[in-house]
Each structure stands twice: as structure tokens, then as C-alpha cells.
ZAMI-625139 format. One line per 8 residues: number of its first residue (from 0); their letters; for each residue x, y negated, z negated of C-alpha. Coordinates in Angstrom, 1 decimal. Each point is the difference from the previous one (the first is absolute). Layout:
N
NUM = A = X/Y/Z | ... $
This chain:
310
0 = XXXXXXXX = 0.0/0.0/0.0 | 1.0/-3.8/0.6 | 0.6/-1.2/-3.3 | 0.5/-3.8/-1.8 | 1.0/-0.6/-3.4 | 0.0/-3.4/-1.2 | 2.9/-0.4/-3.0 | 2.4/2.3/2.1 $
8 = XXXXXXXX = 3.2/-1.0/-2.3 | -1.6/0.1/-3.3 | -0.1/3.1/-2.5 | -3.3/2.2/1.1 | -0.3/-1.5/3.1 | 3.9/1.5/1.0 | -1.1/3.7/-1.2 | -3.1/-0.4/2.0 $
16 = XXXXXXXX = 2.0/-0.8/3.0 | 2.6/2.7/-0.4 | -2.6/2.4/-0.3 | -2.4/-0.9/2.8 | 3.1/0.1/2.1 | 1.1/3.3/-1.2 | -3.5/1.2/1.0 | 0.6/-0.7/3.4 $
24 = XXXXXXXX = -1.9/-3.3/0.5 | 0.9/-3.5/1.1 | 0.1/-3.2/-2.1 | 0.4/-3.4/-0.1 | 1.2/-1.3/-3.0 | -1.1/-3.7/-0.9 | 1.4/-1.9/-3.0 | 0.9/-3.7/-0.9 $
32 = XXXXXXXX = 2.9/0.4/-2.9 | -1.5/-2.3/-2.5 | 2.3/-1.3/-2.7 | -1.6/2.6/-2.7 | 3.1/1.5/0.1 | 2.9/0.2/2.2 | 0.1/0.7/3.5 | 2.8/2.3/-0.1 $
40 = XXXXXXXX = -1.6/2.0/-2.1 | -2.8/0.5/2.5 | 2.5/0.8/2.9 | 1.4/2.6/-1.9 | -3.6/1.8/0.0 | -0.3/-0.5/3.7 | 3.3/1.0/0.6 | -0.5/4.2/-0.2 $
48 = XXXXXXXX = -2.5/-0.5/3.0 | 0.3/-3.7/1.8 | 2.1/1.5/2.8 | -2.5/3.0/0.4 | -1.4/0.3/3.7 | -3.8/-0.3/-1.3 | 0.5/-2.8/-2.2 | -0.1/-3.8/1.3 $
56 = XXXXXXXX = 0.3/-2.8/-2.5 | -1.7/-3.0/-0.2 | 0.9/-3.1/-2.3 | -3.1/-2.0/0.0 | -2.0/-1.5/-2.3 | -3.6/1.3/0.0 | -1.4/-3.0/-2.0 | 1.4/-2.4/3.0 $
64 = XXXXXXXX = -2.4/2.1/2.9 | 0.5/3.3/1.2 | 1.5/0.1/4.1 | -2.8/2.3/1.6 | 3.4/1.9/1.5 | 1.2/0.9/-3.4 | -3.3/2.1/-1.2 | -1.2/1.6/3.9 $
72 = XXXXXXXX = -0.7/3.5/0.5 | 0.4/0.3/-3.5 | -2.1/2.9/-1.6 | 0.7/-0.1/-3.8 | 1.0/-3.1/-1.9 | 1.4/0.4/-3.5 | -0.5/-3.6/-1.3 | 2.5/0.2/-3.2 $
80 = XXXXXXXX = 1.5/-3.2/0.5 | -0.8/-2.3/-3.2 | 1.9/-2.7/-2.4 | 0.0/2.0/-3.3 | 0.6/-0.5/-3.6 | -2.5/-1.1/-2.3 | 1.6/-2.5/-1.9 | 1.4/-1.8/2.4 $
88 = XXXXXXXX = -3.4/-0.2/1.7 | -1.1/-3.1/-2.9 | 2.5/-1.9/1.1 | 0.2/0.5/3.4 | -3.2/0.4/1.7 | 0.2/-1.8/2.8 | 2.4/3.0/1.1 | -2.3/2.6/-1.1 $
96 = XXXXXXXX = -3.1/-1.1/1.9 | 2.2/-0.1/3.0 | 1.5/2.5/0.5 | -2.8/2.7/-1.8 | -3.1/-1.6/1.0 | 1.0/-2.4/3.4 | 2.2/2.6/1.5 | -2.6/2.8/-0.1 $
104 = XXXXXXXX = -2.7/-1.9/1.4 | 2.7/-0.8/3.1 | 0.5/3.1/0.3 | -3.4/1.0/-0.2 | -1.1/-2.7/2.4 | 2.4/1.7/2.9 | -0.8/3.5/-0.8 | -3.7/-0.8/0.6 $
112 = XXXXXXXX = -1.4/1.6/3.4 | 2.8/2.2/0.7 | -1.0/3.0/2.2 | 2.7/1.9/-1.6 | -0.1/-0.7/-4.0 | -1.2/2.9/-2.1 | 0.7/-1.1/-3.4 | 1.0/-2.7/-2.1 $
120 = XXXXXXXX = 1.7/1.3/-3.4 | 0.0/-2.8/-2.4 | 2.6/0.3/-2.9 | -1.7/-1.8/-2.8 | 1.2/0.8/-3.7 | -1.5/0.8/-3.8 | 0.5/-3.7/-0.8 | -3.3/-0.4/1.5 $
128 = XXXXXXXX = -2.1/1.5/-3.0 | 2.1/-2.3/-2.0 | 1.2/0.8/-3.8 | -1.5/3.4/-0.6 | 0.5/2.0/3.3 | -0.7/3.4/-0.8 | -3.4/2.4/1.4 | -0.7/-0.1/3.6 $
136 = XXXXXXXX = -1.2/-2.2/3.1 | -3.3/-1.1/-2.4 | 2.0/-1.9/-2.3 | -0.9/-4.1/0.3 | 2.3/-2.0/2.0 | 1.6/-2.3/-2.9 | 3.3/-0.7/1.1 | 2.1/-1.9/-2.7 $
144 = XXXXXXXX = 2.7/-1.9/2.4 | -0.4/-2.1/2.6 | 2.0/2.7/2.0 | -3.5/2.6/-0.7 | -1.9/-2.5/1.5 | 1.7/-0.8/3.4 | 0.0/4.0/0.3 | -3.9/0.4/-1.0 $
152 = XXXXXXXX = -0.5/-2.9/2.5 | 2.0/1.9/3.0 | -2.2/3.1/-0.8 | -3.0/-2.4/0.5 | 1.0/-1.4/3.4 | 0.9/3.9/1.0 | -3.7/0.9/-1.2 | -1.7/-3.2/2.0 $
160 = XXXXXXXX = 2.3/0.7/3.4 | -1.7/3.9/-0.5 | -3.2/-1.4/-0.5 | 0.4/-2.4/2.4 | 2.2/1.4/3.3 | 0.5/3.2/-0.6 | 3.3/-0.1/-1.0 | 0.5/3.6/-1.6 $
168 = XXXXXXXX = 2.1/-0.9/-3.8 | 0.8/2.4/-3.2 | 0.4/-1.5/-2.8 | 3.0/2.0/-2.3 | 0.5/-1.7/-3.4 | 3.7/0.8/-1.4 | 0.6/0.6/-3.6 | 3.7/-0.4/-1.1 $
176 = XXXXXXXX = 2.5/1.5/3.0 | 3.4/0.8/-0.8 | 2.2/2.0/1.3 | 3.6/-0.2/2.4 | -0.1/-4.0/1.9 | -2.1/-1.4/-3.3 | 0.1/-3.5/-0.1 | 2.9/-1.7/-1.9 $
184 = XXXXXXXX = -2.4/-2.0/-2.8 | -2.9/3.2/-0.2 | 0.6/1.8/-3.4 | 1.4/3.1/0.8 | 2.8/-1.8/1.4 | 0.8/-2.2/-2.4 | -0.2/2.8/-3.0 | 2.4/2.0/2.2 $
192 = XXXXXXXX = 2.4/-2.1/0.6 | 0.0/-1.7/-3.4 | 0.5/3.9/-1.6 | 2.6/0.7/2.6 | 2.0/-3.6/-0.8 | -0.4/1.0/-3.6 | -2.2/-3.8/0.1 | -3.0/-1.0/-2.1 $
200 = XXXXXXXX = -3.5/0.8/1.8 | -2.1/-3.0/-0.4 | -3.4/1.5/-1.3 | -2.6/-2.2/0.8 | -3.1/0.8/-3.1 | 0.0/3.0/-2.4 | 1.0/2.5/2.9 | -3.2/2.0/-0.3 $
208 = XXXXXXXX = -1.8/-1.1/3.1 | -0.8/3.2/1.8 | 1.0/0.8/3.7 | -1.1/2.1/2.5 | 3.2/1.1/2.6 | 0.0/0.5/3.6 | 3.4/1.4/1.5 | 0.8/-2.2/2.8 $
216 = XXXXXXXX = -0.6/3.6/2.7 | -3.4/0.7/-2.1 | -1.0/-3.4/0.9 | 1.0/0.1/3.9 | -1.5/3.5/0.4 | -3.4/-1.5/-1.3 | -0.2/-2.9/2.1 | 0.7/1.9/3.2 $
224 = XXXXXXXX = -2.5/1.9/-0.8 | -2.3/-2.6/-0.5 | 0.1/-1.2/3.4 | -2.5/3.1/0.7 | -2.5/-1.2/-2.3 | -3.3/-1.5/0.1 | 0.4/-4.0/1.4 | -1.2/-2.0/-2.8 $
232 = XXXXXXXX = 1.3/2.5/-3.2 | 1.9/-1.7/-2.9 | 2.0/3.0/-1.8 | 2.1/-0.1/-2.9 | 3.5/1.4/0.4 | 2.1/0.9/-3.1 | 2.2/2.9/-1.1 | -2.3/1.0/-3.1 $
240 = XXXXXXXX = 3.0/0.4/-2.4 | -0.8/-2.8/-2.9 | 2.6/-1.3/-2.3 | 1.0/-2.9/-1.9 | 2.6/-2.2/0.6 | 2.0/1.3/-3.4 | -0.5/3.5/1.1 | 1.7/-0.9/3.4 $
248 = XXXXXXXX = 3.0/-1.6/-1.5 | 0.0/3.3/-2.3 | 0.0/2.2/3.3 | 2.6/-1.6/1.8 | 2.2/0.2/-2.6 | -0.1/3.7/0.0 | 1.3/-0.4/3.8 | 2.5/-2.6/-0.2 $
256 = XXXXXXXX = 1.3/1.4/-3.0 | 0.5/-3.7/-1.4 | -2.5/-1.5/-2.7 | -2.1/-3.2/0.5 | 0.8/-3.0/-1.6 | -3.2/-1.8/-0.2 | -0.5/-4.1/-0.2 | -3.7/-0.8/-0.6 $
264 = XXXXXXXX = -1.7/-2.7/1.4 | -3.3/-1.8/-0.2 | -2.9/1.6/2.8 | 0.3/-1.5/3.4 | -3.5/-1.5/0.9 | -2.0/1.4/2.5 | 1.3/4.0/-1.0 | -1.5/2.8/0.3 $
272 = XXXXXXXX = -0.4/2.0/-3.5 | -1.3/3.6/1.4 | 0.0/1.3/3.6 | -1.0/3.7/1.1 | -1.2/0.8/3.1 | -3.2/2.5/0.1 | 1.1/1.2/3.9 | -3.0/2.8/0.1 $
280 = XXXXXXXX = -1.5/-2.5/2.8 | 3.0/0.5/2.1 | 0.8/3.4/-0.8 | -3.7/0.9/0.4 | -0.3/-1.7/4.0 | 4.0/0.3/1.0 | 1.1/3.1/-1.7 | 2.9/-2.0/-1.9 $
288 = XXXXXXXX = 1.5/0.1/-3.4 | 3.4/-0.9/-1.4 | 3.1/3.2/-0.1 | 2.5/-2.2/-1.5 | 0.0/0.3/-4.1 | 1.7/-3.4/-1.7 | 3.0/1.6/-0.9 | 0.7/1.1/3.3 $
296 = XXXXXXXX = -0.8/-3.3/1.4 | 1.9/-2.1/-2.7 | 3.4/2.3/0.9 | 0.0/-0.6/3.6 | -0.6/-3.6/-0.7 | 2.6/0.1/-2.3 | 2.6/2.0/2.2 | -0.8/-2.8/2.4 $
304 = XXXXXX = 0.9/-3.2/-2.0 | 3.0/1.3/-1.0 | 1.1/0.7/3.7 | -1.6/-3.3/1.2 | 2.8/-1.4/-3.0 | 3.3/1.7/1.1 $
């Protein structure tokens, strides 16, 4: 199939691409390199597959138009391209309703009447239920950040361009990825690295806010799969294994070998205090559910920092 992923370079979106092209199908890979963090870090993901004979990139920014050339003939779009970060989203928001909300209408605006499309998969995210984000796709929409909202409001122009033109979207909401490629400021990252430097981890509340963890291959397994489903379906995607954030710290110290020095710190406003996934909606229409246990997931993430370090 004739693939686009929008947020080519970023952590998810590079697995995706690797996969889909290990598959056998072509993609286009779109992404802008915003400042979150740095671009080199973002070339490094591309780098395993940018020179592959299926893969063309594109550096463009969605939120500045889409060229009708960059999106023809295409038959799945992956839309993962987003500004995240919850925090920074109160200060910032400007950004966040750019390149969330105005970049998926564009997109949606030139995907709109093509012959060829058969599904949209929107990547939207937990942050959308807001503070408690545990049960399934029922739970009320009270998202706690600015950042929840812009993502709430792209699922609402991805609904109304269904409604409206036919446009065929899937809605998958992410709970807590991790995994090999994670982003430099997401947790998992930071505790690693901090355990592995023999550095304080700066916990941010009481460290009992309880996550639900998708291994970064889980995740990309489920939203392939979800460009099969029903148009119009919002599922929940998560890896079902719930901890806190102590217990995390307590686990990859077991596989570092190293103990964690911990630095506490006031909460961070806007965060999420539970998140579990209840994923019997998408393992009940698309046959999914997670392989990879936490401890497995938090040692290849592990092996990978410390060879991303040398």
C-alpha cells in the first residue's frame, strides 16, 4: 500500500516507518523539526531507513498548507505529527494550536476527495480524558492541559471532515509510549539516564501516579492495524501493564543494576495522576493486544540509551 506518515523523524512516527517499509510498502515521510527538541536527534531516527528505495522525505510544515503532490495516490495516512508536552502547552499555545489543531485541518482539507484515500489514522493521546485516564473509550473528555485540548479539537475536525466529505479517519488514543527512540524529556528517558549517570531523578508529586505502558512495537503494530477499522472508531491503545512511577524507578533499578537517587519536586500542572488503557474495543474489532511485558520493554530501552551514549 501507498503510505504517508506525518512526524516521519519523531519517536513513534520512525518505528512506524521502519515497519511499514519492512512490510513491503511505500511511504512518504512528512515532518517539520520543531524546536521541541533537537533536530539531530530526529535525523538519527530517520537515519536506519531515509536512504531506503520506498521511502521519500518531505520537510514541510503541515500547518503552512499541504502541496496536493506531497499526499497523491496516497492510500493510508498515519497523521502522528503533533507539538507535545503538557507543560509546556500553558505557556506556549500559540504553538500547540498550530501545529495540533491547524496542521491537521490542512491536511485534512487536501486529503478531502481523494479517489485513492482509505483511511485516516489519527494519533491522539490519553491527555484527552484529562487527570484520571483510566476505563475505556466512555470515559468524559476532560483534558487537563492546553495540549489535551488541541488533541480533543483535532479529533473533532477528523469526526466533522467524516461527517462531512467522507473522509474515512480512526481515531487511536496513546497512553504512555516508551520504548528504543523515546523522546529525550519523556520520563522513561530521563529516569534512565539519571540512574545510568548515577544523577538525581527529579520526581515531580508523590510518585504514585499510576501508568499504563505501551512498548513503542505494541503501539505501531496497533495502529497499522487500525487502518482496517471502521471509518469513524475512536479506540484506546495501551499496553495494560499499570504501575506507579516509584515502582518504575524500583524496576529499572533491578536492570541497571544502579540505585535511584531521587530529588522531589512539586506536581507539574496539567498531569495526569492515573492512566490505564481498557483496549478490549480494539482487541475486540482488530484482534490486537500488547506481547511486550514492562521489564522486557524497559531493558531494550535501557540497552539503547546506553548505546545511543557511547
Amino acid at each position: 500500500m501507498r503510505c504517508v506518515v506525518t512526524g516521519a523523524a519523531g519517536f513513534i512516527g520512525s518505528h512506524l516507518c521502519e515497519r511499514l517499509l519492512a512490510d513491503g510498502h511505500t511511504v512518504t515521510g512528512i515532518d517539520c523539526f520543531t524546536d521541541y527538541y533537537a533536530r539531530s536527534i530526529k535525523e538519527r531516527n530517520l537515519a536506519a531507513f531515509r536512504a531506503h528505495p520506498k521511502f521519500t522525505f518531505r520537510e514541510l510544515d503541515l500547518s503552512a498548507g499541504v502541496p496536493a503532490e506531497a499526499v497523491a495516490g496516497a492510500e493510508h495516512v498515519f497523521h502522528l505529527a503533533a507539538m507535545a508536552g503538557l507543560t509546556r502547552s500553558f505557556t506556549d499555545f500559540d504553538t500547540y494550536n498550530r501545529h495540533n489543531l491547524t496542521a491537521t485541518h490542512r491536511l485534512l482539507e487536501a486529503l478531502k476527495g481523494s479517489p485513492a484515500l482509505k483511511r485516516v489514522v489519527y494519533a491522539s493521546t490519553s491527555s484527552v480524558y484529562g487527570r484520571y485516564a483510566s476505563g475505556d473509550e466512555a470515559l468524559p473528555t476532560r483534558p487537563s492541559s492546553p495540549y489535551g485540548i488541541t488533541k480533543l479539537a483535532a479529533e473533532q475536525l477528523c469526526r466533522v471532515y467524516g461527517d462531512e466529505f467522507g473522509v474515512p479517519c480512526v481515531v487511536l488514543r496513546y497512553f504512555s509510549v516508551y520504548g528504543p527512540r523515546q523522546r529525550p524529556e519523556m520520563g522513561y528517558h530521563l529516569f534512565i539516564n539519571a540512574i545510568l549517570q548515577g544523577k538525581p531523578i527529579k520526581l515531580t508529586g508523590d510518585g504514585l501516579q499510576v501508568r499504563g505502558n505501551t512498548y513503542v512495537a505494541d503501539c505501531v503494530e496497533a495502529t497499522i492495524r487500525a487502518a482496517q477499522a471502521t471509518p469513524g472508531e475512536t479506540f484506546n491503545l495501551g499496553g495494560g501493564e499499570l504501575v506507579t512511577v516509584l515502582e518504575v524507578f524500583k524496576r529499572l533499578e533491578r536492570i541497571i543494576g544502579k540505585p535511584a537517587l531521587i530529588e522531589r519536586h512539586p506536581p507539574r500542572p496539567g498531569d495526569q495522576l492515573a492512566t490505564g488503557a481498557d483496549v478490549s474495543k480494539l482487541a475486540r474489532h482488530l484482534g490486537w493486544k500488547p506481547t511486550t511485558s514492562l521489564d522486557e520493554g524497559l531493558a531494550k530501552q535501557v540497552e539503547w540509551q546506553k548505546e545511543i551514549a557511547r
